[in-house]
C-alpha positions as CSV (number, residue, x, y, z in Angstrom):
1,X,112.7,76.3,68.4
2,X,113.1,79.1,70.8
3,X,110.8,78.7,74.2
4,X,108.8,81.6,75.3
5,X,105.7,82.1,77.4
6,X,104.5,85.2,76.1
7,X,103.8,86.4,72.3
8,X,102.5,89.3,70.5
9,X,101.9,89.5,67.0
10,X,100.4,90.9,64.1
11,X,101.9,93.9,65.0
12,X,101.4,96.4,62.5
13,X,104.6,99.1,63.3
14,X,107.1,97.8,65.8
15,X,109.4,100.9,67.1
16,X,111.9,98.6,68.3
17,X,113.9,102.0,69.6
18,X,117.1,100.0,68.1
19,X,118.5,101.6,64.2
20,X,120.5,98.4,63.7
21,X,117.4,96.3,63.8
22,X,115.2,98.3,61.3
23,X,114.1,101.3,59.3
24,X,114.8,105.1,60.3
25,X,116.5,106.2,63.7
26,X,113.8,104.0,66.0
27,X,114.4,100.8,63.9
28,X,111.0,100.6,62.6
29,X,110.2,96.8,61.6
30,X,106.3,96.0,59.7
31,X,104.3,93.4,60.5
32,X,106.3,92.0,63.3
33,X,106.1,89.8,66.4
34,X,107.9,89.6,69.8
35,X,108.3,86.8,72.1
36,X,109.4,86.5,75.8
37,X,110.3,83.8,78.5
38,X,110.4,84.8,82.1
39,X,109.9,88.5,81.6
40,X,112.7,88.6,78.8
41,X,112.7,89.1,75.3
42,X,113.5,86.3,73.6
43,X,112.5,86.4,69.6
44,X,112.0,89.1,67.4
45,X,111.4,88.5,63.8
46,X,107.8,88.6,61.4
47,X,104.4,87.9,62.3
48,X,104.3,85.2,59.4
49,X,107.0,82.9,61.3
50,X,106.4,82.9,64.8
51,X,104.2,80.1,64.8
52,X,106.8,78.1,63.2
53,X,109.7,78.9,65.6
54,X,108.6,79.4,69.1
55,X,107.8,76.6,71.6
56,X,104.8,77.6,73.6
57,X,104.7,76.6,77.4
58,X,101.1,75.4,78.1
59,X,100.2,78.7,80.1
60,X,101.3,81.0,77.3
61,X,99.8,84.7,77.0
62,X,99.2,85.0,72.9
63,X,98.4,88.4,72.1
64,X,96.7,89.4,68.5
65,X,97.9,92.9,67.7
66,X,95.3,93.6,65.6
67,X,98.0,95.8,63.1
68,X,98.4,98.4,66.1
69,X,101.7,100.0,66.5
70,X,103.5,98.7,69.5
71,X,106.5,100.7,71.4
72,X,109.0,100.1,74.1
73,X,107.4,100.9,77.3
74,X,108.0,104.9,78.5
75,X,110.8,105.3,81.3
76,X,110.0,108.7,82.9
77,X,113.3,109.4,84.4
78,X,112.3,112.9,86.9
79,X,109.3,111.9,89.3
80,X,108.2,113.2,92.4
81,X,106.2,110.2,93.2
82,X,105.3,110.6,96.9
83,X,103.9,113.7,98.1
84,X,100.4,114.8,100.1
85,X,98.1,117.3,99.1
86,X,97.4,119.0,96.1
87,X,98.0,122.7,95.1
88,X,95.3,122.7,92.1
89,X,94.1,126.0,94.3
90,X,97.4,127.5,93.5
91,X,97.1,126.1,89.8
92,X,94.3,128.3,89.4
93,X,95.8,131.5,91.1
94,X,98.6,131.1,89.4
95,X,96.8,131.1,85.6
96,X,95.2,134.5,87.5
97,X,98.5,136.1,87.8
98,X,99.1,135.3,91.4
99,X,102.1,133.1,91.5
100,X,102.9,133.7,95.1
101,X,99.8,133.2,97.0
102,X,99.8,129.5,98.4
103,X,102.7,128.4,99.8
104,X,104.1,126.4,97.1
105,X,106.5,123.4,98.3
106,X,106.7,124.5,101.6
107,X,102.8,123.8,102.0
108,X,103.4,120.3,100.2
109,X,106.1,119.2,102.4
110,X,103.8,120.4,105.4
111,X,101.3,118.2,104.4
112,X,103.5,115.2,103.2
113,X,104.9,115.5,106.7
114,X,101.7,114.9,108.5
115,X,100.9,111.8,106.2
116,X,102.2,108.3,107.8
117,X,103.4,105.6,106.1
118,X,100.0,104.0,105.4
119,X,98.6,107.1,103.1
120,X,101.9,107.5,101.4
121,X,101.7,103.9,100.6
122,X,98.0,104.6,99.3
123,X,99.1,107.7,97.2
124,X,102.2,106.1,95.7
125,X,100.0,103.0,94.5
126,X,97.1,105.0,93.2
127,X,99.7,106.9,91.2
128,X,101.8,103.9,90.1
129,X,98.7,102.3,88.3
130,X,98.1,105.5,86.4
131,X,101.4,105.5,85.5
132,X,101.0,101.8,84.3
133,X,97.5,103.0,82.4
134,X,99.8,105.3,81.1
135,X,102.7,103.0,79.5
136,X,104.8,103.8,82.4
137,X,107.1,100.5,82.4
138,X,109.9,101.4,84.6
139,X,110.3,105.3,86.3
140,X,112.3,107.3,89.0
141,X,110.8,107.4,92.8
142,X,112.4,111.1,94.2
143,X,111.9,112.3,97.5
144,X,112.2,115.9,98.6
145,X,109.0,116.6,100.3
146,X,110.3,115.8,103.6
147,X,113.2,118.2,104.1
148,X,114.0,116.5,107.5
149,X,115.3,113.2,108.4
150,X,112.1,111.7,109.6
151,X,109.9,112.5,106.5
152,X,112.5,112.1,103.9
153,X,113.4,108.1,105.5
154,X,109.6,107.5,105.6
155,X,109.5,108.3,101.6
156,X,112.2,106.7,100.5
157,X,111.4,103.2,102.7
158,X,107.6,103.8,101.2
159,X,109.2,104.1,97.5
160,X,111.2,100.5,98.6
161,X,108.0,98.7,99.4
162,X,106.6,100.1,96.7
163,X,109.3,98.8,93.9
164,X,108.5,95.6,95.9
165,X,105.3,95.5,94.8
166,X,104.7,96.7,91.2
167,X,106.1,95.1,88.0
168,X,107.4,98.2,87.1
169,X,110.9,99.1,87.6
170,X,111.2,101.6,90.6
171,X,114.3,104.0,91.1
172,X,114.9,106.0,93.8
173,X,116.3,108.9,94.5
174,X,117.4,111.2,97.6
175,X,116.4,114.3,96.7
176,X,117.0,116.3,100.2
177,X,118.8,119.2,98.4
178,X,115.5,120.2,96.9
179,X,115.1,123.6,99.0
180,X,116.4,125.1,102.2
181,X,113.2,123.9,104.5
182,X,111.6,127.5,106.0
183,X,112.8,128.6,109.5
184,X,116.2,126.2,109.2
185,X,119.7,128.2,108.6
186,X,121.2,127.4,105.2
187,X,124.6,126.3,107.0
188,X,122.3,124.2,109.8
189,X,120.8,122.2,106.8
190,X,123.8,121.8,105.0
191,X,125.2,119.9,107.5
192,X,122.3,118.1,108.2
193,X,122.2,116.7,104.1
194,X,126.1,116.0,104.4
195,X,126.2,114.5,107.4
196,X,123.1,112.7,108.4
197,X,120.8,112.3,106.0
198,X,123.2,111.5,102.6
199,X,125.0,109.0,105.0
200,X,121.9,107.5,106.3
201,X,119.6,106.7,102.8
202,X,122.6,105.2,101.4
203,X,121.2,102.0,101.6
204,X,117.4,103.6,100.2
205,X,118.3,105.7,97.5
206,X,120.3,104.7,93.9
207,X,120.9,108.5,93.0
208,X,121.7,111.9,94.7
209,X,120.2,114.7,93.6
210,X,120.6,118.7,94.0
211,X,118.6,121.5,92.4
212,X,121.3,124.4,91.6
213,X,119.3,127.1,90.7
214,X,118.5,130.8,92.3
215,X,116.7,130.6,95.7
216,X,117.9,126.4,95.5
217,X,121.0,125.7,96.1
218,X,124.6,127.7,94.9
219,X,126.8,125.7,92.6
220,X,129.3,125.1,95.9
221,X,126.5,124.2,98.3
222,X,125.7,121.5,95.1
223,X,129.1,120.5,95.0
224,X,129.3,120.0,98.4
225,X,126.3,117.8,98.7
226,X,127.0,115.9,95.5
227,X,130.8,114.7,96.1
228,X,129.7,113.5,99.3
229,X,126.9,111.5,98.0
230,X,129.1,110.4,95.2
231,X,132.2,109.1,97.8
232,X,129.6,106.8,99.1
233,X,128.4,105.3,96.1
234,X,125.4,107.0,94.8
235,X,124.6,108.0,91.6
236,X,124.1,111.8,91.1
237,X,121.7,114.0,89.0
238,X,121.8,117.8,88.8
239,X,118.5,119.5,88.7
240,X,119.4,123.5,87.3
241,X,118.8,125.9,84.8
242,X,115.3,125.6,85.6
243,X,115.1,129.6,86.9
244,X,118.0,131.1,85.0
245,X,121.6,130.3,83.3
246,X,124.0,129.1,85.4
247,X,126.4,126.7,86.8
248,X,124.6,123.6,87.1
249,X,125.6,122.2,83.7
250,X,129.0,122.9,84.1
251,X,129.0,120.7,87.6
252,X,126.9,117.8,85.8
253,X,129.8,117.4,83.9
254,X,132.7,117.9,85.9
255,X,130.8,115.4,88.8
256,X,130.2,113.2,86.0
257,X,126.4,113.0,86.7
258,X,123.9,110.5,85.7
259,X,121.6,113.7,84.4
260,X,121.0,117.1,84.3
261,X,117.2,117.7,84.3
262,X,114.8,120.7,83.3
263,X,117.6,123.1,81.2
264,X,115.2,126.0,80.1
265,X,118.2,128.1,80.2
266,X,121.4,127.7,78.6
267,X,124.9,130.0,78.6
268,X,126.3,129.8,74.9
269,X,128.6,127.0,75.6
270,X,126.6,124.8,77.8
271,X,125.2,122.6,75.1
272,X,128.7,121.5,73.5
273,X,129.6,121.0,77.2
274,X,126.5,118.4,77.7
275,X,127.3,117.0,74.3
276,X,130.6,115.9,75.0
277,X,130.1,114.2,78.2
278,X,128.3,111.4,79.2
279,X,125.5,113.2,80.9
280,X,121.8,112.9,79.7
281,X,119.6,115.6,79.5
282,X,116.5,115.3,80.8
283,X,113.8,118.0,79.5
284,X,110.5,118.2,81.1
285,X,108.2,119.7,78.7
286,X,105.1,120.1,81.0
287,X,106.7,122.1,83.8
288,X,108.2,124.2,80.8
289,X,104.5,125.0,79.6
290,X,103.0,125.3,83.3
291,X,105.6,127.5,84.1
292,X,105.4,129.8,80.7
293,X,109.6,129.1,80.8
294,X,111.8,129.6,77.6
295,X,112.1,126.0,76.2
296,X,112.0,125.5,72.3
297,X,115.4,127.1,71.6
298,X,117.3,125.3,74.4
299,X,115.8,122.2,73.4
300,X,116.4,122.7,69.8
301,X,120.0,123.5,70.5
302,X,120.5,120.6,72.8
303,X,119.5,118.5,70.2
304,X,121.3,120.1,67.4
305,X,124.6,119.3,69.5
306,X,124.3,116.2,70.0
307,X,123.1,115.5,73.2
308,X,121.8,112.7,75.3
309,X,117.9,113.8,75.5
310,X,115.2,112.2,77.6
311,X,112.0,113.6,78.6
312,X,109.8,113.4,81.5
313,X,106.8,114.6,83.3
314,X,108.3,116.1,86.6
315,X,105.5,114.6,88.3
316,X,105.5,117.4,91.1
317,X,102.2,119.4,92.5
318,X,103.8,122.8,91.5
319,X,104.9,122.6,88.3
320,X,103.4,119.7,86.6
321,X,100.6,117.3,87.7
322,X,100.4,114.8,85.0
323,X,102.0,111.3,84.6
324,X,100.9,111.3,80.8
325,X,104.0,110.6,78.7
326,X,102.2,110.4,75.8
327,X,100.9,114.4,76.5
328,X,104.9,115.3,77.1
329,X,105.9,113.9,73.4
330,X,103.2,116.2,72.1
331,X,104.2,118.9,74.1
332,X,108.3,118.2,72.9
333,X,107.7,118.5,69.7
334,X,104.7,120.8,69.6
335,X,106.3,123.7,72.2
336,X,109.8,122.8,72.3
337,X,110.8,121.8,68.6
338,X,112.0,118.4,68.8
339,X,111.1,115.5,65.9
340,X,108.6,112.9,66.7
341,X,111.2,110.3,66.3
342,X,113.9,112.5,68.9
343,X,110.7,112.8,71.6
344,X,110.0,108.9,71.2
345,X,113.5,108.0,71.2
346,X,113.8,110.7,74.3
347,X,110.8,108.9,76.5
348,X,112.2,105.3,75.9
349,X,115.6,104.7,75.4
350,X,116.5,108.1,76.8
351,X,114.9,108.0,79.7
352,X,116.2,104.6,80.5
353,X,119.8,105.9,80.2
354,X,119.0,108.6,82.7
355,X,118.3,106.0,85.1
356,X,121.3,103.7,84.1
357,X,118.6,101.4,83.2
358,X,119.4,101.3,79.4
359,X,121.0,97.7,79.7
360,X,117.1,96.0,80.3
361,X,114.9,98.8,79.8
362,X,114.2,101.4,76.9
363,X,113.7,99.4,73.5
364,X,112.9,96.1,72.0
365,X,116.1,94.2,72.1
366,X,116.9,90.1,72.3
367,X,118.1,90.0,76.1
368,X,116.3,93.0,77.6
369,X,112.8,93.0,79.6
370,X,109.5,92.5,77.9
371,X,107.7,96.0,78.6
372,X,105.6,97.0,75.8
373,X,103.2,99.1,74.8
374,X,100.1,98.9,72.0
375,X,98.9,101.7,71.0
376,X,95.5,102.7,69.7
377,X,97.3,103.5,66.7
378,X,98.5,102.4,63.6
379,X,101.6,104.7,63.8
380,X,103.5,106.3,66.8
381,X,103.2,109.7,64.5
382,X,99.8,109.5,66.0
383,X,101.6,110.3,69.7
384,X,102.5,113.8,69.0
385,X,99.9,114.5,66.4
386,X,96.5,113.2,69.2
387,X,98.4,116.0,71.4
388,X,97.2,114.8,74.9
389,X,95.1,111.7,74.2
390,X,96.9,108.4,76.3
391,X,97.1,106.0,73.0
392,X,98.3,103.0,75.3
393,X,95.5,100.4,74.7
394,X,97.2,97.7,76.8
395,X,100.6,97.7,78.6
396,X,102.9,94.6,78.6
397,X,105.4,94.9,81.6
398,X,107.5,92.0,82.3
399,X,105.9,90.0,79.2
400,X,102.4,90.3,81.2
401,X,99.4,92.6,80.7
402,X,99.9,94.4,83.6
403,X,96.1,96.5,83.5
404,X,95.6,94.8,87.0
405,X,97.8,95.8,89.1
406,X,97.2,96.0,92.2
407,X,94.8,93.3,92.1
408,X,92.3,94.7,95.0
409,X,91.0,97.8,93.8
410,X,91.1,98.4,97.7
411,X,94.5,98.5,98.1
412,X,95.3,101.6,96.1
């Protein structure tokens, strides 16, 4: 008998995200049922035999499925979780043909600026429980709307109390080397990134990142910025081809990054590049359509090579304002070509490798955290086909119905 304090089943379609354990590339398994103890998966087998092999602790959660389909929870691996503000003003100027008026990041990071700890804190867990509405189970927490020393430690030490306080799994990242802040010499805030602030977060942040891109950063400034973060232990990410080809996948791999994210532009050899390395690729399909960027051929061919995919929201208040996942599948294989199976695949276990998280997060494995998701579905065909309607009817995060979080309404 196998002790668990957590069970769901009569689960109709369980994408277990694993091929070994079923049918098709996301190990599909019929009328299933899943068990945990302490958070962690520990039985997966039919519905018709759980009874008969798990040992229930007296305050067991038993969960009836009902025949839904039920999912690993969604990593979103490219977040700009903490930021004040909005720019839906600009939104709307922008669909009017006037992409400049506004003031773009420059107006978000004056506003995150003036916002202490207390709002961020308010913002981040307002956000976070959407997120969890969502079937966000574990995500990325990035910085970059600081762009000085002060702001930028006040949003990564917010993101820290934050992963301290949700049952999802918070990552953060320093993302400093976002843009050159306006009225600060390039060279002047070079140094600044390479020798203060990189030095500094260490302890806050699990990745670097760098956006290489025209009006970004050069390929050499990235460089710069990214072997120094890497020679003191961070993980990096590259964030390019957003704007234009260029050199940004070529330094993913030669850094040996954790990611490369956005890729709406590609030179000739740059997905053969990607697909021989170890570097994910993380596409973020509602920043491609909000932006009216190229997208379904770069995706297609990344996929056709071989690559590492994951996809994300870019949760950012210029390019894409939305923390539904299931939206972005639809969008993936809607606008950018990808299979349902690749987009599913790309917003689980994908994801989860762009985070290094794969070990305990990403599919439904013996040994890895309990974060699942039913669906108001009977197949997760219905993700992509219901483009734009959140499906998740309950999410499990840590074995645990987690639709209360934070318990005080008051608090977020």
């Amino acid at each position: 008998m196998v002790e668990a304090d957590t069970v769901v089943h009569s689960i109709g379609q369980l994408v277990t995200g694993e091929p070994s354990q079923g049918e098709g590339p996301l190990g599909v398994l019929e009328r299933a049922a899943v068990a945990a103890r302490g958070g962690q998966i520990v039985w997966i087998g039919p519905s018709s035999r759980w009874a008969d092999r798990l040992r229930l602790s007296p305050e067991a959660t038993v969960i009836d499925a009902a025949g839904c389909c039920v999912t690993p929870g969604f990593v979103d691996a490219h977040v700009h979780l903490l930021w004040a503000g909005s720019q839906a003003d600009e939104y709307r100027a922008r669909l009017l043909g006037q992409p400049s008026w506004g003031g773009g990041i420059m107006r978000t990071v004056m506003r995150t600026r003036q916002a202490d700890e207390e709002e961020l804190l308010r913002l981040g867990r307002k956000r976070l429980r959407s997120y969890l509405k969502h079937g966000v189970t574990a995500l990325e927490a990035r910085s970059g709307f600081g762009l000085d020393l002060e702001t930028e430690e006040r949003l990564l030490r917010v993101a820290a109390r934050l992963g301290q306080e949700t049952p999802q799994r918070l990552v953060s990242t320093f993302s400093g080397a976002h843009v050159v802040p306006e009225g600060v010499p390039v060279a002047e805030y070079l140094q600044e990134l390479v020798e203060g602030m990189i030095p500094r977060f260490r302890p806050l942040a699990t990745f670097c990142a760098a956006w290489c891109d025209p009006g970004a950063f050069t390929s050499a400034q990235c460089r710069r910025i990214l072997n120094k973060a890497r020679g003191l232990g961070y993980q990096v990410k590259v964030h390019a081809s957003q704007l234009a080809p260029g050199d940004g996948p070529g330094l993913a791999v030669e850094l040996g990054a954790a990611a490369i994210e956005h890729l709406e532009y590609l030179r000739d050899d740059d997905a053969l590049r990607l697909a021989g390395s170890s570097v994910v690729c993380v596409l973020c399909p509602g920043t491609t359509v909000n932006l009216r960027l190229a997208g379904e051929g770069t995706a297609r061919a990344l996929a056709a090579a071989g690559c590492q995919l994951a996809i994300a929201t870019d949760y950012h208040p210029s390019t894409c304002c939305s923390e539904n996942m299931c939206l972005m599948i639809g969008i993936a294989c809607q606008e950018l070509g990808l299979t349902p199976e690749e987009a599913i695949r790309a917003a689980t276990l994908g994801g989860a490798r762009a985070l290094r998280l794969h070990r305990q997060h990403g599919s439904i494995r013996l040994g890895k955290r309990c974060d699942l998701l039913l669906l108001d579905a009977e197949s997760y065909l219905e993700i992509p086909y219901r483009l734009g309607v959140n499906l998740v009817r309950t999410t499990i995060c840590q074995g645990r119905p987690a639709h209360g979080w934070p318990p005080d309404p008051g608090t977020g």
